[in-house]
C-alpha positions, -999 to +999 in steps of 0.1 A: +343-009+304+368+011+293+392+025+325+391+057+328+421+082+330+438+091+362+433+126+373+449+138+405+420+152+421+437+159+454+453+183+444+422+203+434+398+219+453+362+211+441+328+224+440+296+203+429+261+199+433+238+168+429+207+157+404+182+132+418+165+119+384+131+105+383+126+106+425+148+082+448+163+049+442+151+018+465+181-001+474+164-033+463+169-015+427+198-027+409+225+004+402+259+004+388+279+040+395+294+051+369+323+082+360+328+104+335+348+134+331+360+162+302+389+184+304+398+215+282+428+239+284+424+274+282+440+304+277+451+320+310+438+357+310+446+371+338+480+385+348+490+394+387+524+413+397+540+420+427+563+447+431+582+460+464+601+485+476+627+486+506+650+501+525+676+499+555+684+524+579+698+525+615+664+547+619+634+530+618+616+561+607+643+569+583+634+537+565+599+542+568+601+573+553+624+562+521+596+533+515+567+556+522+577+579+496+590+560+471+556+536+470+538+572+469+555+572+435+547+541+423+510+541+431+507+574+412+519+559+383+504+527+386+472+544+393+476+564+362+475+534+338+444+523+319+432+489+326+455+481+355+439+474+396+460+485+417+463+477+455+492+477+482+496+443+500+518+441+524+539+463+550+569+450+571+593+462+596+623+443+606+653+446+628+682+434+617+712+425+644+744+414+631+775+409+647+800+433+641+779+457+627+752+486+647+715+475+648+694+485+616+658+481+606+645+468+573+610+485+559+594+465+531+564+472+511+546+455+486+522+462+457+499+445+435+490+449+395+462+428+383+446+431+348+436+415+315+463+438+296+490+421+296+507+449+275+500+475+298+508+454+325+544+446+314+547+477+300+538+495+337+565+468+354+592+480+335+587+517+347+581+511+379+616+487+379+633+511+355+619+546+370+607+542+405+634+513+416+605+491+422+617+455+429+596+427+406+590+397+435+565+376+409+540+374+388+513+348+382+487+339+353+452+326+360+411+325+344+393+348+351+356+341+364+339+346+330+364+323+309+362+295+337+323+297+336+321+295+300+346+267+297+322+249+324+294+257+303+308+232+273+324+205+294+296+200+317+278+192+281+303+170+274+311+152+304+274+142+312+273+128+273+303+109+280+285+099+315+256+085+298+273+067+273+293+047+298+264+042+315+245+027+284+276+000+279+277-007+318+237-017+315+244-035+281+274-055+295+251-063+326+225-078+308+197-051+313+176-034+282+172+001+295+183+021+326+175+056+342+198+082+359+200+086+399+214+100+419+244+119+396+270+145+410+287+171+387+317+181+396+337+213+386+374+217+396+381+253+414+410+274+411+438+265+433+461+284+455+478+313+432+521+307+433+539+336+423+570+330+399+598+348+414+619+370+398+650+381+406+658+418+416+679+443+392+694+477+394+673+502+372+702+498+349+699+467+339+661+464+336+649+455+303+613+447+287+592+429+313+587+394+289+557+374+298+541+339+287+503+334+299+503+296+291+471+275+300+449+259+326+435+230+325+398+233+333+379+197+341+342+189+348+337+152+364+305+137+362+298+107+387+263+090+400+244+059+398+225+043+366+192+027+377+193-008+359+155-018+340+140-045+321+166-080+328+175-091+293+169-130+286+203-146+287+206-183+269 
């Protein structure tokens, strides 16, 4: 039986669910378990940003108010693009003590840009850098729902034809003429933890064209389960 490939499934967080074929399987039944699995890569299309805005002031509300108003901006414009969600994510306040120099406070706030345009995405980044002094912290690419499903849709096909054929050489090599499915689990692999790629911060008047690659995801289905061994073959 051929070995099959490693795939480093603890790194991936996994959904599945189970098909009992043709009732249970006694365990005086003879059953060898086979594995299977198909993997595809796919076009990442979805784009997510992050974009923040600070300031630092010996008054706290001094701060506030610089960041306040200058995401006020930056929401109104990003709000004004087609195709583009738009949400705020995160608001800190810190004080900053450093010998030497008087106590200040540092206000950050973050935003986020999510959307399938990645033209009107990057093009949106590099007004908010270039126009609103909006810092870019990261962006990330990832599937979207629909293109994971349909992806599934194929390699679940194909993973359960590759399942069966091992099965069908496992039985042969065993000395049995037929066998029946089990108990079989299909596995699908679920996105993972989204890591933002940082990027580094520039004064508005160095900020060029936002340049972005979407790359690809691997998508993998793994089909595993018992094949009910029938009918021992006469071996001479």
């Amino acid at each position: 039986m051929k070995p099959l490939p490693y795939l480093a499934f603890a790194w991936l967080a996994m959904t599945s669910f189970t098909v009992c074929a043709q009732g249970a399987t006694p365990r005086d039944v003879p059953t060898v378990t086979v594995t299977a699995s198909a993997t595809a890569s796919v076009a990442n299309d979805r784009l997510q940003a992050w974009l923040r805005t600070e300031a630092e002031h010996v008054d706290p509300a001094a701060a506030a108010n610089q960041v306040n108003a200058a995401m006020a901006k930056a929401l109104a414009r990003a709000k004004g693009a087609a195709g583009v969600t738009v949400a705020t994510s995160g608001y800190s306040t810190q004080q900053i003590t450093e010998k030497g120099r008087p106590t200040r406070w540092r206000v950050t706030q973050t935003m986020t840009i999510s959307g399938a345009d990645f033209a009107a995405i990057t093009t949106l980044l590099t007004r908010l850098q270039e126009q609103d002094g909006m810092l870019l912290s990261g962006m990330s690419f990832s599937l979207s729902p629909s293109a994971r499903e349909q992806a599934e849709r194929t390699l679940i096909q194909q993973a359960i034809r590759a399942w069966q054929s091992r099965a069908q050489v496992a039985a042969a090599a065993l000395g049995f003429e037929n066998w029946r499915a089990g108990h079989v689990n299909v596995q699908t692999s679920e996105p993972g933890r989204v890591f933002p790629m940082r990027a580094a911060a520039m004064s508005a008047a160095e900020v060029a064209p936002v340049q972005v690659e979407a790359g690809m995801t691997d998508v993998t289905v793994t089909v595993s389960g018992d094949a009910v061994l029938e009918t021992t073959r006469n071996i001479r």
